[in-house]
C-alpha positions in Angstrom: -12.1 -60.8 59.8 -13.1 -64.4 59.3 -15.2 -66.3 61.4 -14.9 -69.4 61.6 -17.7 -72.1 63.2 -16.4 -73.6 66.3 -16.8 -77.1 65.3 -14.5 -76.2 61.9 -11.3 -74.4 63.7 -9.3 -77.2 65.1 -9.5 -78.6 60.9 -8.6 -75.1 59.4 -5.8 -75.2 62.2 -4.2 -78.0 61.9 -4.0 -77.4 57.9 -2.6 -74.3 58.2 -0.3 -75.4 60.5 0.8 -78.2 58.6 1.5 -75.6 56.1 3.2 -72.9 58.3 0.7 -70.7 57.9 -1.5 -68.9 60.0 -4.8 -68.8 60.5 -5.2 -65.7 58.2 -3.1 -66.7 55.6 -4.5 -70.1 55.3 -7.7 -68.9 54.3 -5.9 -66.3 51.8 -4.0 -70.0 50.7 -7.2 -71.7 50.3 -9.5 -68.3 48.2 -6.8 -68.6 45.8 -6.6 -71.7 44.9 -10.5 -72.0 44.8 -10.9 -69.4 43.0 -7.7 -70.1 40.3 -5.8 -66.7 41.8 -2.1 -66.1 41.7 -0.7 -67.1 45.1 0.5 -64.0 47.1 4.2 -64.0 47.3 3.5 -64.1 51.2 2.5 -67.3 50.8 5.0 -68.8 47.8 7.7 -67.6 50.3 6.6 -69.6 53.2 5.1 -72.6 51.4 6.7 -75.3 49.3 4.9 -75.1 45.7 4.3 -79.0 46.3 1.8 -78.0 48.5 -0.4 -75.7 46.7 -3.3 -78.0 46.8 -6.0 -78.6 49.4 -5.5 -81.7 51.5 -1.9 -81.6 51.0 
């Protein structure tokens, strides 16, 4: 579980929408690209490779 500060969800969700992710998966999205980690296949397989980068 995640928490997430009130004044930060409405940002985190409307990135992860913009991606198709969830919530969830957004912040899996976001560890692995912080942290140079393979991108789960959960996530290649929902997301356009363009996009694997913040602020996209």
């Amino acid at each position: 579980m995640v928490r997430t500060p009130d004044t930060q969800y409405a940002h985190y969700k409307n990135e992860a929408d913009a991606l198709g992710l969830d919530l969830s998966d957004y912040y899996v999205y976001v560890m692995a690209l912080h942290h140079d980690l393979p991108m789960p296949h959960y996530i290649q397989d929902r997301i356009d490779p363009a996009q694997y980068k913040l602020g996209a």
